[in-house]
C-alpha positions as a Markdown table, in Angstrom:
| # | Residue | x | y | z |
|---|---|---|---|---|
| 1 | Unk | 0.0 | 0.0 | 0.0 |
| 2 | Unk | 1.5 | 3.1 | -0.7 |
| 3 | Unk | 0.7 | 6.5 | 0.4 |
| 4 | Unk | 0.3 | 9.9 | -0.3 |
| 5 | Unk | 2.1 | 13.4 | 1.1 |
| 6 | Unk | 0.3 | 15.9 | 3.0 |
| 7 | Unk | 1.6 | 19.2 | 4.3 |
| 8 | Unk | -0.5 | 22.2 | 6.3 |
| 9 | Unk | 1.8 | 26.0 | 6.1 |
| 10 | Unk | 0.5 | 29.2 | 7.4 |
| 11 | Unk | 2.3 | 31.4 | 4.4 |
| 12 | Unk | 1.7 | 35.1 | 6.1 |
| 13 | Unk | 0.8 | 36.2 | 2.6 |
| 14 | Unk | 1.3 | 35.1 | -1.1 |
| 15 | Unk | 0.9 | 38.6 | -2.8 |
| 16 | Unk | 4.0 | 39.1 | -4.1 |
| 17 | Unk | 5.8 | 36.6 | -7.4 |
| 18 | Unk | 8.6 | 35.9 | -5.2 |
| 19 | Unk | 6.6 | 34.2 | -2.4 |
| 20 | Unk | 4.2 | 32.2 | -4.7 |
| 21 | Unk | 7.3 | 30.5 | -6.5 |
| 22 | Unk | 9.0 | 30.3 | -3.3 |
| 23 | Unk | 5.8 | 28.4 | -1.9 |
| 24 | Unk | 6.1 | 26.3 | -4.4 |
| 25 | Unk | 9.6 | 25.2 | -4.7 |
| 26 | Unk | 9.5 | 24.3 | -0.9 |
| 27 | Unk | 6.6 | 22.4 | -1.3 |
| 28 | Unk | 7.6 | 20.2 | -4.4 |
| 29 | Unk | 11.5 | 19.8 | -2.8 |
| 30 | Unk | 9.6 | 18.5 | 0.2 |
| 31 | Unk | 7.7 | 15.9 | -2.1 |
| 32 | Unk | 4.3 | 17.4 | -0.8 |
| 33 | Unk | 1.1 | 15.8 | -2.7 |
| 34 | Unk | -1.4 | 17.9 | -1.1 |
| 35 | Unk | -0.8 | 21.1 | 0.4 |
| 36 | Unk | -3.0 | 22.7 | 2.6 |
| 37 | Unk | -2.4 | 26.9 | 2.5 |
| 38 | Unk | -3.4 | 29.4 | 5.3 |
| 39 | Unk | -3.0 | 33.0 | 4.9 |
| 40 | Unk | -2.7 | 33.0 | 1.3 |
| 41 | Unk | -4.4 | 37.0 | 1.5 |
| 42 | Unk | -5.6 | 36.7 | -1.9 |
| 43 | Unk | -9.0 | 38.5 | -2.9 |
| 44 | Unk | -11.3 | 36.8 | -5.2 |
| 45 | Unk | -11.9 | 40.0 | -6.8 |
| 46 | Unk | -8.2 | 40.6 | -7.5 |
| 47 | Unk | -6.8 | 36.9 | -8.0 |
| 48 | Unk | -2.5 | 36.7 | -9.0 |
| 49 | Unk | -1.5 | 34.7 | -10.9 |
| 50 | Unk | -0.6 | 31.4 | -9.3 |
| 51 | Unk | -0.4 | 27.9 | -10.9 |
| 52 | Unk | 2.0 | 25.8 | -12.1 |
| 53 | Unk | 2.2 | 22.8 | -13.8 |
| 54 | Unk | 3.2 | 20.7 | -11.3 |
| 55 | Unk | 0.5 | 21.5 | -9.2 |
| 56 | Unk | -2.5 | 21.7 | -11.4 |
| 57 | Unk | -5.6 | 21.0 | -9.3 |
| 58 | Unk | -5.8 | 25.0 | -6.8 |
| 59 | Unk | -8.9 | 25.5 | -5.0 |
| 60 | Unk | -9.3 | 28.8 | -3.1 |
| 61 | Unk | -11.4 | 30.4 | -0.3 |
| 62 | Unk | -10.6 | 33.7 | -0.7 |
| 63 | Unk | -11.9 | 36.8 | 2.1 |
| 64 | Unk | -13.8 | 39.5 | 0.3 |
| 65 | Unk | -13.1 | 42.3 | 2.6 |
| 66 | Unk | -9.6 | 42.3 | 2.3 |
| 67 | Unk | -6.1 | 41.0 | 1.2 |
| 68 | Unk | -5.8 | 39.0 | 4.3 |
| 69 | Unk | -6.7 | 35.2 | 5.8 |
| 70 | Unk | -7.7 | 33.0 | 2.5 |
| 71 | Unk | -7.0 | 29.3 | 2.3 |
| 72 | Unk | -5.7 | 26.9 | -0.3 |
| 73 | Unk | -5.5 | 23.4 | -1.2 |
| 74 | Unk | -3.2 | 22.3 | -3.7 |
| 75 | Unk | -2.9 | 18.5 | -5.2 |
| 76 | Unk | 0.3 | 17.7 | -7.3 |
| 77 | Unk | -0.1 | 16.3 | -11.1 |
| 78 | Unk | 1.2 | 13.0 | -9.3 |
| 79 | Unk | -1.9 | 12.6 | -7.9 |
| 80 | Unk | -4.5 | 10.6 | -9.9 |
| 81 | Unk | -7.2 | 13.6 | -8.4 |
| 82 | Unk | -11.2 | 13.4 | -9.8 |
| 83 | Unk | -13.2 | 16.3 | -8.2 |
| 84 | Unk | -16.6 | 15.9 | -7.2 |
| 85 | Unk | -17.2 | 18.7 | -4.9 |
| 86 | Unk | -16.0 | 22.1 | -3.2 |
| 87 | Unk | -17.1 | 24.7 | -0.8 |
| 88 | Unk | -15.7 | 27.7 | -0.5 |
| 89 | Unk | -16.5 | 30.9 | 2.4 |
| 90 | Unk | -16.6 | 34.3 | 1.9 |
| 91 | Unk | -14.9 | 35.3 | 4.9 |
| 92 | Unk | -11.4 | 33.0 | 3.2 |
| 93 | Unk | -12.0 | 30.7 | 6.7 |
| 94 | Unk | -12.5 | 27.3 | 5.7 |
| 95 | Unk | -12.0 | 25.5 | 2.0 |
| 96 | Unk | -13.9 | 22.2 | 1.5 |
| 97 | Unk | -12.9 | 19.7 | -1.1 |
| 98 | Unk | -14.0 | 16.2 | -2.3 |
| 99 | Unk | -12.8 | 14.1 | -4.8 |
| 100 | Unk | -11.3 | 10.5 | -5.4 |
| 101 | Unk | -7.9 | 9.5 | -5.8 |
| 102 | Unk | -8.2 | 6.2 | -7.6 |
| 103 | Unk | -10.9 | 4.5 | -6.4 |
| 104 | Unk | -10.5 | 6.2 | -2.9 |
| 105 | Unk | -12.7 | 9.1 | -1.6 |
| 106 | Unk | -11.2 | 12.0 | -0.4 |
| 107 | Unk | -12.8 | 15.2 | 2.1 |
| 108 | Unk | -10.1 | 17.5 | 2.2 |
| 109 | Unk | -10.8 | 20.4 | 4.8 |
| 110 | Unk | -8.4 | 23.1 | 5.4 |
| 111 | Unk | -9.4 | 25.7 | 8.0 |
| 112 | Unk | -8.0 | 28.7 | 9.3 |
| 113 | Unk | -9.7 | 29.7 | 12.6 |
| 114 | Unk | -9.3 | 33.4 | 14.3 |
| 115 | Unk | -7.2 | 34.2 | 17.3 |
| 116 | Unk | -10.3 | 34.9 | 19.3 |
| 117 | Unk | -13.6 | 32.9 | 19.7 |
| 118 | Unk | -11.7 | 29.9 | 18.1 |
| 119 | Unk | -14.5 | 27.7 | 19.6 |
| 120 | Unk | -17.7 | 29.2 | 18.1 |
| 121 | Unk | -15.6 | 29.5 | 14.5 |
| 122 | Unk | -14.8 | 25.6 | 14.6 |
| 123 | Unk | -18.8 | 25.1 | 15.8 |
| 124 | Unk | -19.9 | 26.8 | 13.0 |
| 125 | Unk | -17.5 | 24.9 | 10.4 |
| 126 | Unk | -17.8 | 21.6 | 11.5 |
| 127 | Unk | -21.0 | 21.3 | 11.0 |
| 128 | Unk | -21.1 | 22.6 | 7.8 |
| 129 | Unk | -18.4 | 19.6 | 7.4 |
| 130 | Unk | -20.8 | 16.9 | 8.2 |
| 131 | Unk | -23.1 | 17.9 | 5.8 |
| 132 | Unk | -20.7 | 18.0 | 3.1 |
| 133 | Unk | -17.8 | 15.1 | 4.1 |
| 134 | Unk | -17.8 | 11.5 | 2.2 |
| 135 | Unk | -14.9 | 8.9 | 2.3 |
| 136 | Unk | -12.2 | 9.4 | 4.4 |
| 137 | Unk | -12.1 | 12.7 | 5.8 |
| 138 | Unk | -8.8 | 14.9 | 6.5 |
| 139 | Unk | -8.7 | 18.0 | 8.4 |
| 140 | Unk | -6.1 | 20.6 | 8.6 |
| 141 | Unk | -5.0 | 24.1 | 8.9 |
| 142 | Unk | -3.7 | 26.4 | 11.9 |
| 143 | Unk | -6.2 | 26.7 | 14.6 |
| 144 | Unk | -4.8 | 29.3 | 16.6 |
| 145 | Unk | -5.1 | 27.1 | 19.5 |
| 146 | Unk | -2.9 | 25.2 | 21.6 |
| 147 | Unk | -4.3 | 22.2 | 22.4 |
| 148 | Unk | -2.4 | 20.7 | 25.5 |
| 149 | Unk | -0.2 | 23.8 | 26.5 |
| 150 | Unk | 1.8 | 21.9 | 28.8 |
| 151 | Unk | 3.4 | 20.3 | 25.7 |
| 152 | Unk | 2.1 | 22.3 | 23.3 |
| 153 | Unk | 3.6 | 25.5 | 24.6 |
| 154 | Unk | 7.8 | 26.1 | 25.3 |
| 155 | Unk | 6.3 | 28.2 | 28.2 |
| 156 | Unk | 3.6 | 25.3 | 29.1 |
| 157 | Unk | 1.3 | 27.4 | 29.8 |
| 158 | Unk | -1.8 | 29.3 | 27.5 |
| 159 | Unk | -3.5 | 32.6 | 27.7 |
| 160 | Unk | -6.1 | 30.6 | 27.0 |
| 161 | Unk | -8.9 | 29.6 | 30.0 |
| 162 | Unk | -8.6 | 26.1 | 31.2 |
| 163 | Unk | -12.6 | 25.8 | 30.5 |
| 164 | Unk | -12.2 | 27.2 | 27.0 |
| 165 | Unk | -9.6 | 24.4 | 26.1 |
| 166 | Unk | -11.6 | 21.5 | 27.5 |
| 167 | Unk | -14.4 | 22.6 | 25.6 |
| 168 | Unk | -12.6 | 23.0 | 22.6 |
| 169 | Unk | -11.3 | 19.4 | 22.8 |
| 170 | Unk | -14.4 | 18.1 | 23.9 |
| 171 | Unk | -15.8 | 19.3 | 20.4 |
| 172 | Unk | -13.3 | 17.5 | 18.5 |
| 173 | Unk | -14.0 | 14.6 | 20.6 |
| 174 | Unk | -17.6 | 14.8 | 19.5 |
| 175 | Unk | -16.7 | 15.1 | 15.9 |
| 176 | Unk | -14.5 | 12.0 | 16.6 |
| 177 | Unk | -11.0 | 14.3 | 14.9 |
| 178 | Unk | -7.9 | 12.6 | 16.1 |
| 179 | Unk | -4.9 | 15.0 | 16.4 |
| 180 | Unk | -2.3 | 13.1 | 13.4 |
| 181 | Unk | 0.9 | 14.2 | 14.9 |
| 182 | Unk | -0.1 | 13.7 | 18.4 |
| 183 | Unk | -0.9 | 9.9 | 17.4 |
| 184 | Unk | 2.6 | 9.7 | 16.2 |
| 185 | Unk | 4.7 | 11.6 | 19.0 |
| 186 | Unk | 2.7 | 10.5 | 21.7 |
| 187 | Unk | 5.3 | 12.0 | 24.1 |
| 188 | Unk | 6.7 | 14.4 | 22.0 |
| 189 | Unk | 7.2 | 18.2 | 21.8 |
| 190 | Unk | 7.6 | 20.3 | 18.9 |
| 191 | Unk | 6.2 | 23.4 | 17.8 |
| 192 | Unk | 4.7 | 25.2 | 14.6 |
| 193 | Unk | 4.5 | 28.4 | 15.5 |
| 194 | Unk | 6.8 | 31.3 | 16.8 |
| 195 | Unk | 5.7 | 34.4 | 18.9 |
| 196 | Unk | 7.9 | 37.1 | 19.0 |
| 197 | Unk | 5.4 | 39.0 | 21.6 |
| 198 | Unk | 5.4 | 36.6 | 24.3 |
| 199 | Unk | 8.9 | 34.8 | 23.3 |
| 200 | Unk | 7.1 | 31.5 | 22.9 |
| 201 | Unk | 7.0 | 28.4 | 20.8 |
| 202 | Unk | 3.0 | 26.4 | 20.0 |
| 203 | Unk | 2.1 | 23.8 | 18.0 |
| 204 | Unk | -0.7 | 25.6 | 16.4 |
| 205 | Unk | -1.1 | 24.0 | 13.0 |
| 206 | Unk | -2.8 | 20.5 | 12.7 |
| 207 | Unk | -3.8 | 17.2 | 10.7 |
| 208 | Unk | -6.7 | 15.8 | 12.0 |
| 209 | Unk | -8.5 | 12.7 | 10.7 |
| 210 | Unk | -11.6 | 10.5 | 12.2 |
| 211 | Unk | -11.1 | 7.8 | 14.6 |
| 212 | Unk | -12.1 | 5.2 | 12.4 |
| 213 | Unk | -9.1 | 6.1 | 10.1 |
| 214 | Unk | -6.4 | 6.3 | 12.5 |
| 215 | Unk | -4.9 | 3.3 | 11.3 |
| 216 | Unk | -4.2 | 5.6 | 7.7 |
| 217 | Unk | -2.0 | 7.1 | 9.6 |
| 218 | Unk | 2.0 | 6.6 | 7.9 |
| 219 | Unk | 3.6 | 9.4 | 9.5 |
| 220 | Unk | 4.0 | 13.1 | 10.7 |
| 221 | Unk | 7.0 | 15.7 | 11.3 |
| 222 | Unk | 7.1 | 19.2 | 11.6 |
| 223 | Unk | 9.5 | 21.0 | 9.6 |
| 224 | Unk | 11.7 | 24.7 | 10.9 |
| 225 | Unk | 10.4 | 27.7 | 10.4 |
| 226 | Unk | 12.0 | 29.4 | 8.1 |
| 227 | Unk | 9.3 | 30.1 | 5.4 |
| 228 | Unk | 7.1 | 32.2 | 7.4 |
| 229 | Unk | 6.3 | 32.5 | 11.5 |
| 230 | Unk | 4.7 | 29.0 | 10.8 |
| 231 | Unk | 6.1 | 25.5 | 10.6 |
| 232 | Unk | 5.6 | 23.5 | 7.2 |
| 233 | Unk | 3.4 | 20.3 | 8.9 |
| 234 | Unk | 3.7 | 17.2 | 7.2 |
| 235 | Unk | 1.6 | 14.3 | 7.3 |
| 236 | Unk | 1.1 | 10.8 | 5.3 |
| 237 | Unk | -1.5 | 8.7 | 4.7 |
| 238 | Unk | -1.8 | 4.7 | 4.2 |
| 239 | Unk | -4.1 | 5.0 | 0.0 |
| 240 | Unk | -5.0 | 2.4 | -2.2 |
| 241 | Unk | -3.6 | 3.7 | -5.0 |
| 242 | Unk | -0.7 | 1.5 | -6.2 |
| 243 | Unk | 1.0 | 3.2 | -9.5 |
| 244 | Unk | 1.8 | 6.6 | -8.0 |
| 245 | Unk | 4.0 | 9.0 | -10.6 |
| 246 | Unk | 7.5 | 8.4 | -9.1 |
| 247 | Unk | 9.5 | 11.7 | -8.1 |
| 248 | Unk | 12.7 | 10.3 | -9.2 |
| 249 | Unk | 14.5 | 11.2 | -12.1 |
| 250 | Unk | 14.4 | 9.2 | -15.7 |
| 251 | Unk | 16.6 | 9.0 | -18.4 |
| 252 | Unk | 15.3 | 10.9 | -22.0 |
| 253 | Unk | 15.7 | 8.3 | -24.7 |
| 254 | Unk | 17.7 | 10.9 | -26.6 |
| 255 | Unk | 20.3 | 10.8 | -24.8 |
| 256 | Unk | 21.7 | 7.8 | -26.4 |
| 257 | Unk | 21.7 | 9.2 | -29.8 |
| 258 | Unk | 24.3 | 11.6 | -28.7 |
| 259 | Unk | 27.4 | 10.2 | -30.1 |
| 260 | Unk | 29.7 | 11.5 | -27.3 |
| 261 | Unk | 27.2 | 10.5 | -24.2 |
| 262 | Unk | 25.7 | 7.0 | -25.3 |
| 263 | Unk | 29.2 | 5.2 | -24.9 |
| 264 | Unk | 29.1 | 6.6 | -20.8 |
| 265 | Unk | 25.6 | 4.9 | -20.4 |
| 266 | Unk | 27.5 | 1.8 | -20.9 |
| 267 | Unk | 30.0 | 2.6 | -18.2 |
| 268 | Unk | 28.3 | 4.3 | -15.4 |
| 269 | Unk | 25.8 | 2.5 | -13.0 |
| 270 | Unk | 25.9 | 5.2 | -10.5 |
| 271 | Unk | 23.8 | 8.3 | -11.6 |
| 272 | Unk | 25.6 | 10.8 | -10.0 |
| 273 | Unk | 29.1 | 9.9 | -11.6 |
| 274 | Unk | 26.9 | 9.5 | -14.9 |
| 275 | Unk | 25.8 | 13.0 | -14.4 |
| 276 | Unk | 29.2 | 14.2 | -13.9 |
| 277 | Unk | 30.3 | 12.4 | -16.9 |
| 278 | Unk | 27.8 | 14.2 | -19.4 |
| 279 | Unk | 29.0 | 17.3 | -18.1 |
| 280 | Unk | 32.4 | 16.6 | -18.6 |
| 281 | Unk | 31.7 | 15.2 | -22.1 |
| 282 | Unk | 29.7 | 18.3 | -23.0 |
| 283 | Unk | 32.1 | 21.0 | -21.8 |
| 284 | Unk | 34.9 | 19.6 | -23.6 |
| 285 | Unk | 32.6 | 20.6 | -26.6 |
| 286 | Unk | 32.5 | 24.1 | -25.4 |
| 287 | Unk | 28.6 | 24.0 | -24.0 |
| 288 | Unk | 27.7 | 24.8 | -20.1 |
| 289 | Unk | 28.2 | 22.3 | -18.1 |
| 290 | Unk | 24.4 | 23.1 | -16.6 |
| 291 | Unk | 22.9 | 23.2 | -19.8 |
| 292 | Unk | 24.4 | 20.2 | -21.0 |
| 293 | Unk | 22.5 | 18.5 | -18.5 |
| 294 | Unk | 19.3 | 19.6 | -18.4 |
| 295 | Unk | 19.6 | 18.8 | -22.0 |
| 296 | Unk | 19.3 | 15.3 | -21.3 |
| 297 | Unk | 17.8 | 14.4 | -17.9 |
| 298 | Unk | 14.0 | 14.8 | -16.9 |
| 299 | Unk | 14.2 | 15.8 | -13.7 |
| 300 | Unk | 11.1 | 15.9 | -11.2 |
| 301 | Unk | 9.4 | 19.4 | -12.6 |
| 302 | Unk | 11.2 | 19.2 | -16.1 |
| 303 | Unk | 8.0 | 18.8 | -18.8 |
């Protein structure tokens, strides 16, 4: 059974060129197959331009008031993805989608809660969930919420009432969401988030999925921050699907045409001294060593 790549990042705003092909660079060096995206700040009145062709299935929830919150889903061309179904909100909180990846149904919900009154804004999106969720469900997204701030927090302790964050686990209890990481690092502490204004570390981002489907669960790590004040979150899941696109590299057939690279094929198993070869052999000839590559090799993104 193989499975398939999931990371949640709060980007802190996408509006500029730079940041959107930054966004995605990290995400296809970190072999993500889904991305979930909070903070994108895009306005469905003014959309930039963002797509690219290794990523070509975007859904957006954009905020109409302003360039600010907005989330994003993004699901890689190595994905085998069939859409059924979105929902979208006005207010760029919560992006639903539902599809089937192979003969496997997919929910895909990525949220982006407020810093206050966290509670009432996960009330009011869960149960537009239920209504909309078939298959196996995943939840994700930064909910401004520390669930268990005496592992959750550097400081271990919240601003956040006591009362407030048993009810707010109680609710995910009800809606039977398992915390993914927390299932994997039972005892563990790591954080997603940085605070400059209280000189704190959270875990603030999360990958939730239903009880029933706990056993999907593959893996989960959480990345530095170095993108934005938010962690990259990473997450896998057990799928059906069998003949995933590989991400490696592969060979273009033209390369043994070439009169002064086909003899090396012969005499290099190990790709990168092969690599290094056709470079050598392609310089002597007076062409970039770069170029000469590129030329030749299909690497992941090339296409």
């Amino acid at each position: 059974m193989s499975t398939i790549s999931f990371a949640s990042i709060n980007a802190n705003g996408l509006n500029t060129p730079e940041k959107r092909s930054s966004i995605l660079r990290l995400l296809w060096s970190k072999k993500v197959q889904v991305a979930f995206i909070q903070e994108t700040h895009f306005r469905s009145d003014a959309m930039p331009s963002f797509s690219s062709p290794r990523y070509p299935d975007m859904y957006h929830s954009c905020f109409t008031g302003s360039k600010s919150r907005g989330v994003s889903i993004l699901i890689a061309r190595s994905v085998p993805w069939v859409l059924i179904d979105f929902r979208t909100d006005n207010d760029g909180r919560y992006l639903f989608v539902k599809g089937r990846v192979g003969d496997q149904l997919f929910t895909f919900a990525n949220l982006y809660l407020p810093n206050s009154n966290q509670l009432k804004a996960l009330e009011g999106i869960l149960a537009k969930l239920d209504d909309f969720t078939d298959g196996t469900l995943l939840v994700g997204g930064d909910f401004n919420v520390a669930l268990d701030p005496a592992v959750d927090v550097s400081r271990g302790s919240s601003h956040l009432a006591h009362a407030f964050l048993h009810r707010f686990r109680r609710l995910l209890h009800i809606h039977q969401l398992v915390d993914v990481w927390r299932t994997v690092h039972p005892d563990g502490r790591d954080f997603t988030y940085y605070s400059a204004v209280r000189d704190s570390y959270s875990r603030l981002d999360y990958f939730f999925v239903r009880h029933s489907d706990v056993s999907l669960i593959s893996s989960s790590t959480i990345d530095s921050i170095t993108f934005s004040d938010h962690a990259v979150l990473h997450a896998s899941l057990k799928s059906q699907l069998k003949d995933a696109r590989p991400w490696n590299w592969r060979l273009n057939e033209t390369l043994l045409q070439d009169l002064s690279v086909a003899p090396l094929s012969f005499r290099f198993w190990d790709i990168q001294t092969f690599r290094r070869a056709v470079q050598a052999a392609h310089f002597s000839n007076g062409e970039p060593k770069g170029r000469a590559v590129h030329h030749f090799f299909a690497w992941p993104g090339d296409g």
